[in-house]
RODO-2510 file (C-alpha; in nm, 4 decimals, decimal comma):
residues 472
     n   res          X          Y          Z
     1     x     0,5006    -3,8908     0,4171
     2     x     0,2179    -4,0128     0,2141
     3     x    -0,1650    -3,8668     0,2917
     4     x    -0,4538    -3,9382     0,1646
     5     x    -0,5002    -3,5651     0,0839
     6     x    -0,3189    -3,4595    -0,2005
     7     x    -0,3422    -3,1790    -0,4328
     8     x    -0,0656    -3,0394    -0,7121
     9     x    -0,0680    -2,6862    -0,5722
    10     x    -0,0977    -2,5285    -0,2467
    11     x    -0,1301    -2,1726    -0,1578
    12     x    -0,1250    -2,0707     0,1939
    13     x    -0,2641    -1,7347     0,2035
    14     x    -0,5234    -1,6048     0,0076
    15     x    -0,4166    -1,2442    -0,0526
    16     x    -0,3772    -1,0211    -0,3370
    17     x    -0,0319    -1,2639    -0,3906
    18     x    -0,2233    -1,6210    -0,3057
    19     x    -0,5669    -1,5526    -0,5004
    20     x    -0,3869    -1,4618    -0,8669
    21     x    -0,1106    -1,7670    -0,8421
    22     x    -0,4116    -2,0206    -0,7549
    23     x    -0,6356    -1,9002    -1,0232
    24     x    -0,3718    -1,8850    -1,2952
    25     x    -0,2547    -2,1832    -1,2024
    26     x    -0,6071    -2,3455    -1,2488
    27     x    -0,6589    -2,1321    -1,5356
    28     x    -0,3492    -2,3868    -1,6558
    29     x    -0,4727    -2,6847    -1,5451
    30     x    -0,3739    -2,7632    -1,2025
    31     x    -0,5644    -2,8978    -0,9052
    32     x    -0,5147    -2,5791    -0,6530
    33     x    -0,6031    -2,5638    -0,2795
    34     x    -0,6116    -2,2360    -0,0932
    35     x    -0,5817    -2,2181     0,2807
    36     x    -0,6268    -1,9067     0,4652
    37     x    -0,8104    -1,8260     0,7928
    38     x    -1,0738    -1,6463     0,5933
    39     x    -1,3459    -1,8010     0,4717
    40     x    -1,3294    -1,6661     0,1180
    41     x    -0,9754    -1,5237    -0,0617
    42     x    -0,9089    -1,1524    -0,0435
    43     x    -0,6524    -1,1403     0,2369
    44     x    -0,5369    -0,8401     0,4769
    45     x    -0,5611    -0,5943     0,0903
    46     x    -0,9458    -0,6957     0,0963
    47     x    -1,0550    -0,7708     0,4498
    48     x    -0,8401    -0,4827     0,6316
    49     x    -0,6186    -0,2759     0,3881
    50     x    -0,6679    -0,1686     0,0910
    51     x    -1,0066    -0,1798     0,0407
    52     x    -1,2131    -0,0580     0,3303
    53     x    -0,8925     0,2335     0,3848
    54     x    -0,9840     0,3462     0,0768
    55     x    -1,3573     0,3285     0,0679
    56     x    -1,3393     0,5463     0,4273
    57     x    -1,0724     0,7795     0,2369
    58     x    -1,3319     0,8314    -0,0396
    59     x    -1,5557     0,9512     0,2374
    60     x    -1,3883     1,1876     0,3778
    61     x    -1,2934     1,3081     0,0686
    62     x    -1,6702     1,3852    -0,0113
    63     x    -1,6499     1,5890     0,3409
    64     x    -1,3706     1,7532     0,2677
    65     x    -1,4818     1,8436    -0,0707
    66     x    -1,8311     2,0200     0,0405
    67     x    -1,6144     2,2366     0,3357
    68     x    -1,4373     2,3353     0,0108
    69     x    -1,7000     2,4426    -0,1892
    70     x    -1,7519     2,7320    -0,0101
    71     x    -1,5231     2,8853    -0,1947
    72     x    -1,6895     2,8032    -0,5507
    73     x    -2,0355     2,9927    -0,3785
    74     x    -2,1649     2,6794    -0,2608
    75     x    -2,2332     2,6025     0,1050
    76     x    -2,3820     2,2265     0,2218
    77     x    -2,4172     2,3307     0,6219
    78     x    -2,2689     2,1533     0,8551
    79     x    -2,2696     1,7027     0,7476
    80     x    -2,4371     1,4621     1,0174
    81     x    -2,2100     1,1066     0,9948
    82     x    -2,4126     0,8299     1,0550
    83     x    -2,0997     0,6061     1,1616
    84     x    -2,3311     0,2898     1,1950
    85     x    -2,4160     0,3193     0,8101
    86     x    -2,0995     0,4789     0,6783
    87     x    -1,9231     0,1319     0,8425
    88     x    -2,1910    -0,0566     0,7085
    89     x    -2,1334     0,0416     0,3511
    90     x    -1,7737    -0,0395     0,3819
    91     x    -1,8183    -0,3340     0,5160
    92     x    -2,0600    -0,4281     0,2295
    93     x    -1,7788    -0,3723    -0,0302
    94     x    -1,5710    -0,6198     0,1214
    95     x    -1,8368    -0,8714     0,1455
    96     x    -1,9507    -0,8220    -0,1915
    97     x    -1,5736    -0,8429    -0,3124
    98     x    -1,4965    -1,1782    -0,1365
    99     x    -1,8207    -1,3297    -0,1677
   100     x    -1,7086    -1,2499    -0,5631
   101     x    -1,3636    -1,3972    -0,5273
   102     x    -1,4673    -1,7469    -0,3360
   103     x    -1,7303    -1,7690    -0,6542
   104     x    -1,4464    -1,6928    -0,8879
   105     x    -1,3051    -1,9919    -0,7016
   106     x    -1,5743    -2,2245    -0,7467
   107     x    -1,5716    -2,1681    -1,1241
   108     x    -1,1885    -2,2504    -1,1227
   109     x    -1,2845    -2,5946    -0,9102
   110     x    -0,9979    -2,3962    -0,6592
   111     x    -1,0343    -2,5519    -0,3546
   112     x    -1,1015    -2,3784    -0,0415
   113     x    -0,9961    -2,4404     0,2879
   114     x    -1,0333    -2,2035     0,6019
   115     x    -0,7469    -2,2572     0,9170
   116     x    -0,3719    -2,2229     0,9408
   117     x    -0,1475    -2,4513     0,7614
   118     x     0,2009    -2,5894     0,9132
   119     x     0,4837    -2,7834     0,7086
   120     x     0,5220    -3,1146     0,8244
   121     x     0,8434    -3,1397     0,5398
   122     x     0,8640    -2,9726     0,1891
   123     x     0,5471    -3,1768     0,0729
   124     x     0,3637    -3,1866     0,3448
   125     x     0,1415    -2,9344     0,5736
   126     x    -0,0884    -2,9848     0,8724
   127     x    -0,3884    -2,7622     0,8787
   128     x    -0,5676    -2,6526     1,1519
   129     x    -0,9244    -2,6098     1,0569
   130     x    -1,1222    -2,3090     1,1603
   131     x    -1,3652    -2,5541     1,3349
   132     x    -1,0680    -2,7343     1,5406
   133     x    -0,9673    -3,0449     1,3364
   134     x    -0,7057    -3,1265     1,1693
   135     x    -0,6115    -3,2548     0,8681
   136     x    -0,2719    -3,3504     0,6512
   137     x    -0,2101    -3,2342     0,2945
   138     x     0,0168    -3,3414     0,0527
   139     x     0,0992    -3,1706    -0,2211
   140     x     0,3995    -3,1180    -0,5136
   141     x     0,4434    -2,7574    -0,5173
   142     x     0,3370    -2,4902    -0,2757
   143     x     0,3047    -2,1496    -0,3069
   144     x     0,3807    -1,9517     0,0564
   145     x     0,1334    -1,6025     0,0351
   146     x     0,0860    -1,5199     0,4188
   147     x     0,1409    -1,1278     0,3821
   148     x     0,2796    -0,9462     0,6322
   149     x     0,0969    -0,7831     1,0149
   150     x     0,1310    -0,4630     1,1557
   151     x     0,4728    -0,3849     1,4349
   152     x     0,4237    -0,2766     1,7948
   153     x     0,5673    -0,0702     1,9752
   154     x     0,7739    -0,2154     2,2901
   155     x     0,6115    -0,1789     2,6261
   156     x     0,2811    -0,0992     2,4924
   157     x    -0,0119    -0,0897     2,7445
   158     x    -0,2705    -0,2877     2,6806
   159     x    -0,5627    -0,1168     2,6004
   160     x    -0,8515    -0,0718     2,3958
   161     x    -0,7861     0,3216     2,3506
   162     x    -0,4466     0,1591     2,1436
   163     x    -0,5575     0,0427     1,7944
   164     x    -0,3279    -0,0911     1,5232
   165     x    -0,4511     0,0027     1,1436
   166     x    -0,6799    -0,2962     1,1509
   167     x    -0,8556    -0,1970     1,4520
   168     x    -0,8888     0,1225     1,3352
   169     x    -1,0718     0,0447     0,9874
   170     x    -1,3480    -0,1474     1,2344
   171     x    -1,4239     0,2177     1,2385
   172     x    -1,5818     0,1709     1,6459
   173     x    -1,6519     0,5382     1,7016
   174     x    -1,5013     0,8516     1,6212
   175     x    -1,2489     0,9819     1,9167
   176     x    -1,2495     1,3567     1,9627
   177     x    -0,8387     1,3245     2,0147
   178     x    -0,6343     1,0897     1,8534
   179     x    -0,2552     1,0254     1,8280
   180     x    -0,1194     0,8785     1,5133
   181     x     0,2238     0,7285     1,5872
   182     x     0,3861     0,7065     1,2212
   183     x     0,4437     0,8905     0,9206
   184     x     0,4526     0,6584     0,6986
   185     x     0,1090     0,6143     0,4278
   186     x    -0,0953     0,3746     0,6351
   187     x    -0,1028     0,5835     0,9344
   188     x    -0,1615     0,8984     0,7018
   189     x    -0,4175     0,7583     0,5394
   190     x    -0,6283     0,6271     0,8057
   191     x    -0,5666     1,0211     1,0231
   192     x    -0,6956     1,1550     0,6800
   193     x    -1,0111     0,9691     0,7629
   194     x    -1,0569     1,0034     1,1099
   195     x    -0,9738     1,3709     1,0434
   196     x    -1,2239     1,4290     0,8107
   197     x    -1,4943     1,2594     1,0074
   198     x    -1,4036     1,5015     1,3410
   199     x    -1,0924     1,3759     1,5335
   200     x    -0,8860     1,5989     1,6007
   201     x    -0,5400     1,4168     1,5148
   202     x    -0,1541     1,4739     1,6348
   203     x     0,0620     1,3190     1,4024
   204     x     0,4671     1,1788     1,5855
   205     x     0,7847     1,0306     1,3812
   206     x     1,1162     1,0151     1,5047
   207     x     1,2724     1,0366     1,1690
   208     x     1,3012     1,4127     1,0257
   209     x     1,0478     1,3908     0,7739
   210     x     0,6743     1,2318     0,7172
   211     x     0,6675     0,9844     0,3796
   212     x     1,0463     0,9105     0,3843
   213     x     1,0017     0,7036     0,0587
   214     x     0,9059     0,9636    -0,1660
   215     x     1,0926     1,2906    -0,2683
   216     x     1,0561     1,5659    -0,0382
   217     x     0,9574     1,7935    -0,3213
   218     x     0,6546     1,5786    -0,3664
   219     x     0,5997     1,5481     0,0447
   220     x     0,6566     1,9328     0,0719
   221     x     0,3166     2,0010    -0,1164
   222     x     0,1227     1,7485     0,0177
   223     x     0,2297     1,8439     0,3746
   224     x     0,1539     2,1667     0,3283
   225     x    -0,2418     2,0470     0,2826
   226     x    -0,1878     1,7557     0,5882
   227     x    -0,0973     2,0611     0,8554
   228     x    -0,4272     2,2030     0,7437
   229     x    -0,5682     1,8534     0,8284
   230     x    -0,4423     1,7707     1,1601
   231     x    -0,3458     1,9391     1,4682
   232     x     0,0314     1,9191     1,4763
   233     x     0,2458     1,7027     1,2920
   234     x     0,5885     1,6197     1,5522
   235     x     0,8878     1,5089     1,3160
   236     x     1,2469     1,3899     1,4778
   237     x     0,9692     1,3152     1,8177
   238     x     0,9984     0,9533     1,9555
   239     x     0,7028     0,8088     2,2312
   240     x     0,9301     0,7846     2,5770
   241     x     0,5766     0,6287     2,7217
   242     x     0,2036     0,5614     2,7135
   243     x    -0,0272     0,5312     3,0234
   244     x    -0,3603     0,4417     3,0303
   245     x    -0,5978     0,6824     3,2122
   246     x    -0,9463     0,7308     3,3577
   247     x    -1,0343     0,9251     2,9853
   248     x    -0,7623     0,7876     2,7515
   249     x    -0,4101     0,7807     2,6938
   250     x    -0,1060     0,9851     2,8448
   251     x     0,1649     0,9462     2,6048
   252     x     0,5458     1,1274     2,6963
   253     x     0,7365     1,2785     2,4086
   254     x     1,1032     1,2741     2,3494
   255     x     1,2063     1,5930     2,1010
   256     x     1,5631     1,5433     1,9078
   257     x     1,7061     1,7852     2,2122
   258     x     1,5908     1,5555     2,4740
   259     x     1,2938     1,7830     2,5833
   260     x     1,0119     1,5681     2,7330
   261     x     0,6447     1,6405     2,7189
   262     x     0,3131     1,5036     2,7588
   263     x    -0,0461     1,4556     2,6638
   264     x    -0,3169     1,2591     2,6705
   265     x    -0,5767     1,1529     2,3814
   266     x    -0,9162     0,9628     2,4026
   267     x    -0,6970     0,6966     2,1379
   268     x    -0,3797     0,5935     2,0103
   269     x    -0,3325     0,5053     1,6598
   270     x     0,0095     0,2843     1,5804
   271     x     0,1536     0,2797     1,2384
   272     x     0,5014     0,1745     1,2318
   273     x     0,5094    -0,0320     0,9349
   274     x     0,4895    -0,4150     0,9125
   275     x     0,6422    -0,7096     0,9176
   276     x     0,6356    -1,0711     0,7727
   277     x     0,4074    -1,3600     0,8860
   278     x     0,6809    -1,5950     0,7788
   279     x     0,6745    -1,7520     1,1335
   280     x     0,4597    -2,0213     1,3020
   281     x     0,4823    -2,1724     0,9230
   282     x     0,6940    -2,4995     1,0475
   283     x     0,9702    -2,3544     0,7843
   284     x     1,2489    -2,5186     0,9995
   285     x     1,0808    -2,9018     0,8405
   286     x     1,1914    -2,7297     0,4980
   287     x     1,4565    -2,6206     0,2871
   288     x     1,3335    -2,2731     0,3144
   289     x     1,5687    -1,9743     0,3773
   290     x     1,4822    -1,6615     0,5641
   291     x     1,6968    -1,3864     0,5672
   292     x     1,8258    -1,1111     0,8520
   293     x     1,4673    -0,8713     0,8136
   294     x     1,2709    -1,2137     0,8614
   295     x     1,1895    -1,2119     0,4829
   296     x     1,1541    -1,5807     0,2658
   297     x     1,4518    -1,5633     0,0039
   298     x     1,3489    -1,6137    -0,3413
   299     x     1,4716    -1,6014    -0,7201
   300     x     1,3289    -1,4448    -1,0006
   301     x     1,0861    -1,7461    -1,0183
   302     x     0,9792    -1,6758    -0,6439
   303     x     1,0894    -1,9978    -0,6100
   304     x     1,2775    -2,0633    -0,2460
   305     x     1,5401    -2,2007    -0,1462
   306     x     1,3284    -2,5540    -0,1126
   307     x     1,2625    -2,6711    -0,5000
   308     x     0,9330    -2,7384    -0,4311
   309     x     0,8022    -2,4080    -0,2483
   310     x     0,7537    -2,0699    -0,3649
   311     x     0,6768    -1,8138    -0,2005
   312     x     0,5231    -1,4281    -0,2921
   313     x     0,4545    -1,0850    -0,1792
   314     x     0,4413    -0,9281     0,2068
   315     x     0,6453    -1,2222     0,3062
   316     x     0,9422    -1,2043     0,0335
   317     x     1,0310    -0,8393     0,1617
   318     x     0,9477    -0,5263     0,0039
   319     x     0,7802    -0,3270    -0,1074
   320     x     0,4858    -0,4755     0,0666
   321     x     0,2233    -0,3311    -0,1979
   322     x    -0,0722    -0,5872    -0,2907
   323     x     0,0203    -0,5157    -0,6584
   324     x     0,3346    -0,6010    -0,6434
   325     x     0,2463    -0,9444    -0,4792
   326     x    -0,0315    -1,0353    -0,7105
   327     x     0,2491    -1,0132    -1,0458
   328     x     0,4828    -1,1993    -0,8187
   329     x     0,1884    -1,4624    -0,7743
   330     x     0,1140    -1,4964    -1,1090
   331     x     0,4847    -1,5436    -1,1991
   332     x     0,5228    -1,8170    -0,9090
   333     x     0,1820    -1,9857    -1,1344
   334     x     0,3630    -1,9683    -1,4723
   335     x     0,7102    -2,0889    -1,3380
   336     x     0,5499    -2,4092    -1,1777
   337     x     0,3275    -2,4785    -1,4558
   338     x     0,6570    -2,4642    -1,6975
   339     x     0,6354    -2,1221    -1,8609
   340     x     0,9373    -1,9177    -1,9501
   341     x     0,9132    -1,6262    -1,6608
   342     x     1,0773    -1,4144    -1,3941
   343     x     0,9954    -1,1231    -1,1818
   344     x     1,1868    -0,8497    -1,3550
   345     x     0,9971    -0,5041    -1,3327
   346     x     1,1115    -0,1769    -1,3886
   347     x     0,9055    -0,0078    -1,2599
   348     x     0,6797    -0,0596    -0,9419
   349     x     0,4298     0,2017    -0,8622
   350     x     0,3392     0,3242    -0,4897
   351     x     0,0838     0,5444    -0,4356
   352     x     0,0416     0,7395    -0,1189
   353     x    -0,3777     0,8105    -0,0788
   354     x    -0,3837     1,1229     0,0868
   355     x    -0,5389     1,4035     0,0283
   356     x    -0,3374     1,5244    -0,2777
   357     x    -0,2114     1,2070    -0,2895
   358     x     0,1584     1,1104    -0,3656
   359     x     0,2325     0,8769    -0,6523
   360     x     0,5965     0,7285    -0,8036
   361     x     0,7384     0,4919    -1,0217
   362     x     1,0915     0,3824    -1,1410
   363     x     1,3778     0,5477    -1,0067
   364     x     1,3004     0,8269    -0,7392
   365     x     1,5383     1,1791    -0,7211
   366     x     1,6318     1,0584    -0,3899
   367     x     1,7738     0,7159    -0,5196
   368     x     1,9403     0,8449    -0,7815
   369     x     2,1343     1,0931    -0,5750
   370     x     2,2309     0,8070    -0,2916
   371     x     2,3609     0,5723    -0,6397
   372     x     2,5400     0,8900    -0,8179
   373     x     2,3127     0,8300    -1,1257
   374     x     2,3088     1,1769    -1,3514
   375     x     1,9421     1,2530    -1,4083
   376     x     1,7632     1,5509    -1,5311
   377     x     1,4206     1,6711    -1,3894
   378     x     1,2083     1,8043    -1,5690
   379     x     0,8852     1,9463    -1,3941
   380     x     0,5015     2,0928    -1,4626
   381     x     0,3699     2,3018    -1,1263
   382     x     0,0125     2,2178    -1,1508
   383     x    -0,0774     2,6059    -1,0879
   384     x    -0,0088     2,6003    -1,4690
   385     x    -0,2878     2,3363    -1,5213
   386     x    -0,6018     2,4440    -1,6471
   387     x    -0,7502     2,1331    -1,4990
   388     x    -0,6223     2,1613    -1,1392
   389     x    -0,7889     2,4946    -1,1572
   390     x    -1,0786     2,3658    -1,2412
   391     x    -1,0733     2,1414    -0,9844
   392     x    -0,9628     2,3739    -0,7196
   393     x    -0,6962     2,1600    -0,6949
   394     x    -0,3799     2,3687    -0,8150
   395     x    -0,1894     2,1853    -0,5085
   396     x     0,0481     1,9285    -0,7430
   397     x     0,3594     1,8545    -0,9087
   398     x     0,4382     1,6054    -1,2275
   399     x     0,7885     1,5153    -1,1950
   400     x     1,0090     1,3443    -1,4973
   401     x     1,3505     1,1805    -1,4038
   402     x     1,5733     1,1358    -1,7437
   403     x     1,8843     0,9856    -1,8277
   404     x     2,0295     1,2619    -1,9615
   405     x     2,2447     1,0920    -2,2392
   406     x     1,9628     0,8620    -2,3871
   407     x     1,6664     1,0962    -2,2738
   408     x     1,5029     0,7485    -2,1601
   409     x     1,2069     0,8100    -1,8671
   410     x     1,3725     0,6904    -1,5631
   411     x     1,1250     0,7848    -1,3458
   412     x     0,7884     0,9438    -1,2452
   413     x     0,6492     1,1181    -0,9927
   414     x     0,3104     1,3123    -0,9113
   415     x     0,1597     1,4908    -0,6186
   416     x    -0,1654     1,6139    -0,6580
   417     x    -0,5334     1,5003    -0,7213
   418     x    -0,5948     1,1653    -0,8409
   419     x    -0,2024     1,1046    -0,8666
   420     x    -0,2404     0,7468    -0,8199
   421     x    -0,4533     0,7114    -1,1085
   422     x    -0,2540     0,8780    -1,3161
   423     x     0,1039     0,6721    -1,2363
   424     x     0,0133     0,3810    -1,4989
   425     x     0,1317     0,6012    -1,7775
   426     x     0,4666     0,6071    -1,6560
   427     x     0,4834     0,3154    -1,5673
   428     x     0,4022     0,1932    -1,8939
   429     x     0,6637     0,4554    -2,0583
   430     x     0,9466     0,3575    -1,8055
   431     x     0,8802    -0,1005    -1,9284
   432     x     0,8209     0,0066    -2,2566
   433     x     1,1637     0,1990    -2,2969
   434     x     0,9531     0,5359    -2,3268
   435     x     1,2435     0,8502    -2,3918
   436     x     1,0903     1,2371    -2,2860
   437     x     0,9874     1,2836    -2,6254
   438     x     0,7446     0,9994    -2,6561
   439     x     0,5632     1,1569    -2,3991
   440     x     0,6033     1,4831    -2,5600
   441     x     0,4461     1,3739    -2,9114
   442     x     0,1702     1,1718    -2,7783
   443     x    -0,1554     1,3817    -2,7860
   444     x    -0,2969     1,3684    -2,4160
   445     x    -0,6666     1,4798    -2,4048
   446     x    -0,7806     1,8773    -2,2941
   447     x    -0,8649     1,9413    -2,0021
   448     x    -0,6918     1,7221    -1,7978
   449     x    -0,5189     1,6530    -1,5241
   450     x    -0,3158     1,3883    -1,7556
   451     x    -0,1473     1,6805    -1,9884
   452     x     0,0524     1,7553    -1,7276
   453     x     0,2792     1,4424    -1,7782
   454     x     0,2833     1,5916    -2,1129
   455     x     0,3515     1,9351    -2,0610
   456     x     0,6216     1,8072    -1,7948
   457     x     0,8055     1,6459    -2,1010
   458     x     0,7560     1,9385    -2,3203
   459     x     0,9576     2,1271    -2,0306
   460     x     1,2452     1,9438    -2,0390
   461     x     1,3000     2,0477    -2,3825
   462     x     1,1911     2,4196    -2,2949
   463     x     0,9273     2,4592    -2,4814
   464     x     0,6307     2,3658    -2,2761
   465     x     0,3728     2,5617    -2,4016
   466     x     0,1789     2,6657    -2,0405
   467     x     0,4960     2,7524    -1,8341
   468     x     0,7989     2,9861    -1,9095
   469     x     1,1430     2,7535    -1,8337
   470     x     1,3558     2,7899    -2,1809
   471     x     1,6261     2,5578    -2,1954
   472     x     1,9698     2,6732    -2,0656
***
């Protein structure tokens, strides 16, 4: 079909996966559209994730922080939230971040389009603009980036009361009840924050544990501090039923024996994970594959099964982490602009932003007990930390998983204060081939938090020098 709109790349979908493929590829020296239903890039990371989650976390943080400082001798009084401002400022990041990104795209010449584009065939698309025309763009190669949208639960009310983790960021008031349905880390991290700022929250998952991904050692210490932070926390608990009320919600509990129970709450927050926007995308015009879950097949390229479409992040399956898109994005750029490249990591962090937060990288103990893969653990309890102590914050682990023949890092793991911050060192040790006594030699600063990746590596050959564990 020929147009007179043409352009050598598309990306549809703006997000931490679309943004980084269309600037590298202009970086290159392609002509690069975006289209996304946003006006400027940033996608659901920027707009309603990431971002604003984590500027409301770092708020709550600050209240749970002065309640804490009691204990040093130091007592704020009770805080006054001013919810109108505190949304405000989080709002402002966001604006000031995509306002940034669409003039990062002006200084590229990456075109910007806002509406919802449909493929005509593998060339083609049809988008609907945001002000209700259309219009039909050609292109050679197109890059698919359309994340991924939060599940429902079947036989759902509708209701206001029932939010979904965007809702909930728009941060409307502050309920005095709340349910959070979902243990997983976006419903944990947004009942952090509502916690903090005064709701009291009741946490339900029907499997037998909160944070399934990561090792229960890890979840064991950070649950310890979440039952501090909400008001009950129901594991192997399934919703039978919600009801909309005069006051709120009535929502009927299932236990593992069958039991039924009920209760109502002023709101309803579900959080049971996500799933791919890979419909409503006129696929069936293309040679584009999709498998059982719903997820775009790709290659190590992210190139599809159609040899002119790629396709990145949310959408490709997981794990759906905006990191993890944006270096698939970038090697979707390099592979249609001719470079040498695949999508090969090692190691892909996750980081959990509780409060301690849960951080991993590279092989997990769980995974390497479900593959029969001899490891050896070596640990550093962060009671032993000078640092954490410092901090008030002896609540945290550093976790080491090691082939036990080559002594190569496998994997890395950290609960505890700024865990997520700290993950990029192993990381780095686990794609650079790192073995347990690199980690041990290199000289990690004093205090800090950070020696406790070295001290963890010192264990494993029994001679770390702050805990007692000689080697058997």
């Amino acid at each position: 079909m020929s147009t007179e709109n043409h352009t050598q790349l598309l990306v549809i979908g703006g997000g931490p996966g679309g943004y980084p493929a269309a600037f590298l590829a202009a970086d290159l020296g392609l002509e690069v559209t975006i289209v996304d239903t946003n006006a400027n890039p940033g996608g659901v990371c920027l707009y309603s994730g990431c971002i604003p989650s984590k500027a409301l976390l770092h708020a709550a943080k600050i209240l749970s922080e002065s309640r804490n400082a009691k204990e040093l001798g130091i007592d704020f009084g009770a805080p006054n939230i001013d919810i109108d401002k505190l949304r405000n400022w989080k709002e402002g990041i966001v604006k000031k971040l995509t306002i940034g990104l669409g003039q990062l795209s002006e200084q590229r010449e990456v075109t910007l389009i806002q509406g919802k584009a449909a493929f005509i065939d593998s060339n083609t698309v049809r988008i609907e603009k945001e002000n209700g025309t259309e219009q039909v763009f050609g292109f050679k190669n197109s890059i698919i980036a359309t994340g991924s949208r939060p599940n429902t639960i079947s036989d759902m009310p509708e209701s206001a009361r029932i939010l979904d983790s965007t809702a909930a960021l728009d941060l409307e008031s502050i309920p005095k009840t709340m349910l959070l349905v979902g243990g997983g880390y976006i419903g944990l991290e947004l009942g952090t924050a509502y916690a903090e700022f005064g709701s009291r929250i009741d946490v339900v998952e029907m499997l037998p544990r909160i944070l399934t991904g990561a090792d229960r050692d890890l979840v064991a210490i950070a649950r310890k501090k979440l039952k501090t932070v909400f008001a009950d926390i129901m594991v192997e608990t399934k919703v039978s039923s919600m009801e909309e009320t005069k006051n709120g919600i009535k929502v009927t509990f299932e236990n593992k024996d069958g039991k039924a129970s009920s209760k109502e709450y002023e709101k309803v927050l579900i959080a049971v994970g996500r799933r791919p926007n890979a419909d409503n995308l006129g696929l069936e015009n293309t040679k584009v594959s999709i498998n059982d879950q719903g997820f775009i097949n790709v290659n190590a390229r992210r190139l599809t099964t159609d040899p002119s479409i790629y396709a990145v992040g949310d959408v490709t399956g997981h794990p759906m982490l905006a990191h993890k898109a944006s270096h698939e994005g970038i090697t979707a750029a390099e592979a249609i602009t001719g470079k040498k490249t695949a999508f090969e990591p090692k190691a892909i962090p996750a980081v959990v932003f509780t409060d301690p937060e849960i951080a991993w990288c590279g092989l997990t103990e769980a995974q390497a007990k479900d593959q029969n893969i001899e490891i050896r653990i070596a640990k550093f309890p962060w009671g032993a930390s000078g640092r954490a102590l410092t901090l008030g914050r002896s609540d945290g682990l550093t976790k080491l998983i090691i082939d036990p023949k080559t002594e190569r890092i496998l994997g890395v793991a950290i609960v505890g204060a700024n865990a997520g911050e700290m993950i990029a060192e192993g990381v780095l040790a686990i794609e650079m081939g790192a073995v347990v006594s690199d980690l041990k030699k290199c000289i990690h600063p004093h205090p800090t938090l950070s020696e406790t990746i070295m001290e963890s590596a010192e264990s494993f050959f029994g001679h770390a020098t702050h805990i007692y564990n000689p080697k058997k």
